[in-house]
Structures are given as C-alpha cells and as structure tokens.
N, C-alpha and C positions, 0 to 999 in steps of 0.2 A: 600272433599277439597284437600285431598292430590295425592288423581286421577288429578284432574284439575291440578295440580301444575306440577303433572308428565308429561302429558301431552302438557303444557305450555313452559316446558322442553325441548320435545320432538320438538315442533314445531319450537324454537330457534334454536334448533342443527342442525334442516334441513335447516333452511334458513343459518347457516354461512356456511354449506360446500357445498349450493346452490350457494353462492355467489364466497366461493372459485373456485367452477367450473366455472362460467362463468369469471371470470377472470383468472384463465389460459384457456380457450376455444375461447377470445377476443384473450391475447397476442398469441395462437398459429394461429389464423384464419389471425390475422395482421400479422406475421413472415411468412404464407402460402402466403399469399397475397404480399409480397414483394418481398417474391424467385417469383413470378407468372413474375414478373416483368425483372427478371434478366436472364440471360446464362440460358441454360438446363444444363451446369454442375453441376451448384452451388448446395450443399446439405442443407439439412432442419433439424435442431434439432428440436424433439418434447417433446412436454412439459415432456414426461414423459422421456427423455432424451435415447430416440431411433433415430440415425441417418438415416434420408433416403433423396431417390433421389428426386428433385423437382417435381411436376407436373406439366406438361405445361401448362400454360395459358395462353399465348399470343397470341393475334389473326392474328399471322404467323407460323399458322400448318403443314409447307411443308413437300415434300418428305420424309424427314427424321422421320420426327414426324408420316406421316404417314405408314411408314412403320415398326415403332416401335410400332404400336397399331395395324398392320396388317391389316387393313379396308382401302379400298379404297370408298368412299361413294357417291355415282354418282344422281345425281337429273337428271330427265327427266320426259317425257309427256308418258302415259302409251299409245300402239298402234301396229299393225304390223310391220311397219319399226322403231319402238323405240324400246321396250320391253315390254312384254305379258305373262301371264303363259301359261305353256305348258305341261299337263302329270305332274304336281306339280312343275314343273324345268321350268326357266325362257328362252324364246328368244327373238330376233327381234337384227337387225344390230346394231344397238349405243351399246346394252348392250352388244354385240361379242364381239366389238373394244372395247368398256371399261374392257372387260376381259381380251381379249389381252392382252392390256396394261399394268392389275394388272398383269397378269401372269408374265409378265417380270420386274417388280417390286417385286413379292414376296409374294403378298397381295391378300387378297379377295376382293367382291365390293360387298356390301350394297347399294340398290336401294331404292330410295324414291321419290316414284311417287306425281307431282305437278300437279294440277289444270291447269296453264297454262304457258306461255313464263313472265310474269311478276311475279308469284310466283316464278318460280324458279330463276331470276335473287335475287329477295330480299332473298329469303334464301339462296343465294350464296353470298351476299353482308354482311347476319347477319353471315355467317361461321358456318351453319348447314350441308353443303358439302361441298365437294371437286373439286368437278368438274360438269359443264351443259353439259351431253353428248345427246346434242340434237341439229338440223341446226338452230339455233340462228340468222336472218337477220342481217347485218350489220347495219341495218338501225335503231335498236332500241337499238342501244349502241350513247350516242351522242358523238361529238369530245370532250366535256368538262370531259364527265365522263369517269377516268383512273383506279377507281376503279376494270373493269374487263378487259380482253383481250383475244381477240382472239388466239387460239391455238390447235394443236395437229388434229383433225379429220374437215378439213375444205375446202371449195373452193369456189374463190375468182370468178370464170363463174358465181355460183351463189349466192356469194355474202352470202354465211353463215357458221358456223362453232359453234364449242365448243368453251365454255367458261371457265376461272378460274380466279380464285382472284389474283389480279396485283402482290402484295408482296409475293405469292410465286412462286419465280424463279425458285426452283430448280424444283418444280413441271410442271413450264412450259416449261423448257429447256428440262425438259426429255420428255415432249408430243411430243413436233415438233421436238426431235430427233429418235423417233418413228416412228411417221407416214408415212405415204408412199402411194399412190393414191390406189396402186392397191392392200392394205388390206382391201377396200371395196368390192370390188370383192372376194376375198377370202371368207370371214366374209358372201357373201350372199350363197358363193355354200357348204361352210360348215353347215349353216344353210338349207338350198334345200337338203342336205345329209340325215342331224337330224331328218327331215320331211317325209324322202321316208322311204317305209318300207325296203330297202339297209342297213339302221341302226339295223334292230332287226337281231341280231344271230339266226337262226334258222336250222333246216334240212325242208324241204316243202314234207309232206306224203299226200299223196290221200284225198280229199275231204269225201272218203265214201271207206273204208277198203273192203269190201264184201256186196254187195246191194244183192244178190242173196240171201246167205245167211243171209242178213238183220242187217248186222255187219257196221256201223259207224267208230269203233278205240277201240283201246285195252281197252279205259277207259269208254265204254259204263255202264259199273256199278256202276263204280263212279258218274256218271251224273244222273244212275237214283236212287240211292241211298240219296243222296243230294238231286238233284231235290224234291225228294219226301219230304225230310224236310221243304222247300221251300214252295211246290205243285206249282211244274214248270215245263211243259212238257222237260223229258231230251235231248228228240232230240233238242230243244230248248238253254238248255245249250251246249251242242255238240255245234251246229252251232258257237255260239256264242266263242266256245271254240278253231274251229274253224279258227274264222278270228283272233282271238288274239296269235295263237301262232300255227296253223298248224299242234296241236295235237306233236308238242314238248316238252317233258314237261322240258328240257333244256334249253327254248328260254329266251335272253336276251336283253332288250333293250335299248340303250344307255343312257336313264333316268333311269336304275338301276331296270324296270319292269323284275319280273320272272316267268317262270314257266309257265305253263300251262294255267292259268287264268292272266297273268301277271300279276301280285302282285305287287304294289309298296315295297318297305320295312316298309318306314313310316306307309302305309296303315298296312301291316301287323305285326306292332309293337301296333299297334291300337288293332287289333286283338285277340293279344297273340299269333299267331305264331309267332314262334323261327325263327332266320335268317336261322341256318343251315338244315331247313325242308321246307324251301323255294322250293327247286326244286324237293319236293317229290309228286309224282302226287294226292296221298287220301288229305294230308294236302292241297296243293296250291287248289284243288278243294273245299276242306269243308270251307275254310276261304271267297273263293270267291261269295262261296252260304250265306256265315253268311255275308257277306260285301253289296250282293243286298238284302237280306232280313232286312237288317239298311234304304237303300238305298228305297226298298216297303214303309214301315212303314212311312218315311217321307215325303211319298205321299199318303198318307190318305184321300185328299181333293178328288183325283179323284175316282171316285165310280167304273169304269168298270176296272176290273183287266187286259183284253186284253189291253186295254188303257195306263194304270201303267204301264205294263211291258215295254211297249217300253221308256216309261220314262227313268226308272231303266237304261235301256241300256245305252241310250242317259247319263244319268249320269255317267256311269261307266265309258264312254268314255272320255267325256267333262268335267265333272265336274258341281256337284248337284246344285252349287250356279248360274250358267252360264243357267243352261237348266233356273229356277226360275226367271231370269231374262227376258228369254224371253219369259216366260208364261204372265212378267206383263207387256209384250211391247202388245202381243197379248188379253189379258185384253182390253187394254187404248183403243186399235186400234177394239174395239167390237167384238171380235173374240172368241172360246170356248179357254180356258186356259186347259182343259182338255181331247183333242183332240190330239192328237202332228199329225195329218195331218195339224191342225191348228196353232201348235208351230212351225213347223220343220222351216215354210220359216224365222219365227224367229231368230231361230240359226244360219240362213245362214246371215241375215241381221247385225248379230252382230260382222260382220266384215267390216261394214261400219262405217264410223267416226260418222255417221250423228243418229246412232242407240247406239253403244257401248258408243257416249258420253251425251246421253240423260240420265238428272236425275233421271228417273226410274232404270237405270242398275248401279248396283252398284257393278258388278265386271269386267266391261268392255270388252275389245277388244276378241274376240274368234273366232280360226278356228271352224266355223260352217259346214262347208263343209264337212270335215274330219266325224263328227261328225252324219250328217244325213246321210251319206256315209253308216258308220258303222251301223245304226239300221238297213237302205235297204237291206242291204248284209247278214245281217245275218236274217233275214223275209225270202228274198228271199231262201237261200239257207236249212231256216226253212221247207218251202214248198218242197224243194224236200225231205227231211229228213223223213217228217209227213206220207209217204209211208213205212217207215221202221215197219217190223214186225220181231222180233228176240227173240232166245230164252234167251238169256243174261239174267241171274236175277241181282237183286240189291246186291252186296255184293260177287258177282264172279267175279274169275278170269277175267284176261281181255288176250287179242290175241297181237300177237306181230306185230304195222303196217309193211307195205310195202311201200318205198319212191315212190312218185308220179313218173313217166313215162316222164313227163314234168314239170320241173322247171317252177310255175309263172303261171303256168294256170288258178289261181284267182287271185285276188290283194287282199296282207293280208297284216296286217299292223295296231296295233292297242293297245293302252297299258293305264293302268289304269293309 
C-alpha cells in the first residue's frame, strides 16, 4: 500500500513540474513568436533569464539575413547548361553565375534541385530559396502576380531570366547591379577550362619509360604489388595510371584530385588515408586499388571479370551511381546490362535531356563522353603495355622517369 502511495506521489510531482514546463515553454514560444515579428535588432529574454539575439522569422530574408547565415540557396532544374555533378564538385553556367554572385557577396550557395519550372516558382513563393537561377520565360509569370520579379541573370531577346521574391529589395538591387551580359561568356570559358585537361597540374613523362628493356615508369612495382592484391593485370593499372595523371605522382586537379591515382580527398578520408600522404606514390596507389576493389565487389551481378573491370573504370571516372543508371536504361531498352559494349552508348546518352530525365535515372545529367573516352584509352593503351616483359619484381625499387620528348602526345585528362 505504501509502495502505491509512493508512487501516486511520484506521479503527481511529474505532472506539476510537467505543467510548470509547458507553461514557461508556451510563454517563451509566444515571446519567440512576437520578436519573430518585430526589427532583427530587438533582443529576446529567455525564460531562464538569458538575453539573446532574435531569430529571424519573417518572410523578408534578404541580403542581409542572407549573408549573416552565409548560404546563398539557389533552386534550379538539374542539367548541362544549369548545374550537374562533376568529379564530386558541381558545374553548368546558372550554378557559375550564382557563384559568382555569392562570391561577391561573401556567401556560399546551397543547390536544390527542382522537378520542374513550376516547383521551383512555389518553392520560391513558400521561401524555401533565395533565388531561381534558371531562364524562367516571361510568359509564365502573369501581369497580376507581383509576388516574384525578374532580375540579375536575364534577356529580354529572349524573353527570360532569374527570379526572386518581390519583397527582397536588397537582394535584388544587388543582382542587376551585378550582372553584366558578357559574365555569360566568361562563366562558359571558365567552365570549357574546368573540363580540359589545361586544369590538371601536371609534368607529362613518356607513355612507356624503356619498352626495350620492358620498363613502363618508376612505379612499375607498385602496380604489381597492388595489382596482385586486387588480381589485376599491373600493366592494366599502369595504363590506367597513366591517363589519370601521366605517372606524376604530384598531379593536381582543380577539383582537389591527387596524386598518382587522383584521389579525391573526400574519397580518401573514406579510405583512411591521411591528407598529408596523399601525394605519396605506395600510399595514393594502395588506396586506389582498395577504392576499385569496393568499386569490383559492387558489381557482383556481372559474372565475367574482363567485363567488371571495365565497369570499375567507367565508375572511377564517372561515378558508380551514373554508370547503374545506365545499365537500367540498357535493361528497359532489351540490351545486356552486363556488357558495357552494351552500356557504354548509354553513358553517352545520358547527356541528353530526353534520357537523364527519364524516371529510371535517378542521378541525372552526365558527361558520358568523358567517361567512355577514359575506359577506350586506357584498353587501348592496355594493348600496347600487355607486350611488356620486365624484370621489376613486386616490392622493388622503382627508375627515375624521363619527361616525354613531346608535350600532349596523348590526351590525358581524368580525375576520380
């Protein structure tokens, strides 16, 4: 009985300092709620009698507010002339010029890809972004609705432009004192830059150090060292090795790829190597054999290893999610999903609107190009390699290269 009593007790006392809390949790949520209301200067007592700054909540977020939260947040249509992943880093022209822009603001930009030109106006109408950096017709704004306005990246030939929410001035005073015609232009040859292999820092050394004496590059033991943990012909990795960085084990590229195997960072914090063994040639190669042997393993489905392997590549280059995508276009369309003579035209197709926006793909736009480029080039230059007979064991020294004779006599160019 006196358990129960205790207990009965017990249950009382929670519910009054239950009740206590929600009545100071009411009167602070109503005192939140009415600085929501007033100036961003005005300060907020909290119940437990800590003064602080209001938090904004009014739904005129401008300039100001966005630059105090440092996010520029930009809604668009994912695509090549919009914005696309690329090497794990984002391009395409609207997300250049929205960078731009932030850059000169202060700010970063937060992308959030819409469905179509009518999502992204209502979520710019509910003030889930900041701005529609995308050609907007003029024709699907009507003369009644004042809610959004044209500004900042636009042209009136043809009749389209960006959009922002009406009430913030400041944000669109600063756009159209921005803009300027010929940042389009800029905005595409800096992007044409980003794309060439011009971008990767490199030194370019011989395709093949000593074919005589059956010498590929100084790190022929590293390849078959690896390799062998793998069980992957090294001349194989070589090539591959190769086209990604010309046997520099220096090379860098403007998405932050290094080393030898160009290693992302991210990639290699995935890993477990260390940032500052990044550009060591044993390290960047052992991570890059542990990163296709994740990359094998996740293609399981396909039974012929000659087969997989080119997968692997195709992934390393493109991205794992991108190649899968066009395996289930070449599915749909009756074709072997586990051929990539029968994927490849896939990947190339997945730079058409009419493919990348088909509900099967669900990571969208991709230079396919680039991509079936890379596995050709490095096959091909596999074949001349597969002639190499050397004495290089696994785990020896390696030779010091010789810079090629001629700058560019392959097109290399290529980053994880």
């Amino acid at each position: 009985m006196q358990e129960n009593m205790y207990f009965c007790n017990q249950i009382a006392i929670d519910c009054m300092f239950y009740r206590i809390f929600l009545t100071y949790f009411s009167a602070f949520s109503l005192l939140l709620l009415a600085a929501c209301g007033q100036q961003k200067e005005r300060r907020v007592v909290t119940p437990w009698g800590e003064v602080t700054d209001s938090i904004p909540c009014s739904d005129e977020f401008d300039l100001e507010d966005i630059q105090h939260n440092g996010e520029l947040i930009m809604l668009t249509i994912g695509g090549p002339l919009t914005c696309y992943d690329y090497k794990a880093k984002k391009l395409g022209l609207e997300y250049l010029l929205c960078c731009n822009f932030a850059d000169r603001q202060g700010v970063g930009v937060r992308v959030e890809l819409c469905r179509d030109t009518l999502e992204m106006l209502s979520r710019l109408r509910q003030g889930e972004g900041d701005i529609v950096a995308f050609p907007v017709p003029y024709r699907l704004l009507s003369r009644q609705d004042t809610s959004l306005v044209f500004c900042g990246v636009r042209s009136d030939s043809l009749r389209c432009g960006w959009l922002v929410s009406s009430d913030k001035q400041e944000l669109v005073r600063a756009l159209n004192d921005w803009y300027r015609p010929a940042l389009v232009t800029e905005m595409r040859e800096k992007e044409r830059y980003l794309l060439s292999s011009g971008s990767v820092r490199r030194r370019v050394y011989a395709p093949m150090l000593n074919s005589q004496k059956g010498i590929i590059s100084r790190y022929d033991h590293l390849f078959m060292t690896y390799g062998m943990n793998i069980r992957w012909d090294w001349r194989l990795l070589a090539a591959q090795c190769y086209q990604e960085s010309t046997f520099d084990p220096q090379a860098r590229s403007w998405v932050g790829a290094c080393g030898l195997m160009q290693i992302m960072p991210e990639t290699a914090k995935l890993l477990g190597l260390p940032q500052s063994r990044l550009f060591n040639p044993e390290s960047n190669v052992e991570a890059a054999t542990r990163y296709m042997a994740q990359l094998e393993a996740k293609f399981g489905d396909i039974p012929l290893r000659s087969e997989r392997q080119k997968f692997v590549l195709a992934s390393y280059n493109g991205g794992y999610h991108h190649v899968r995508d066009a395996m289930a276009l070449a599915r749909r369309d009756g074709h072997s999903c586990q051929r990539w003579q029968e994927v490849a035209p896939y990947v190339l197709l997945l730079a058409e609107p009419r493919y990348y926006n088909d509900s099967l793909v669900k990571y969208g736009y991709m230079r396919g190009s680039e991509t079936v480029d890379y596995v050709e080039r490095i096959y091909s230059r596999w074949q001349t390699y597969r002639g190499v007979k050397t004495q290089v064991r696994p785990g020896g020294g390696g030779l010091t290269p010789q810079p090629a004779t001629k700058r560019n006599r392959f097109k290399v160019g290529s980053n994880l």
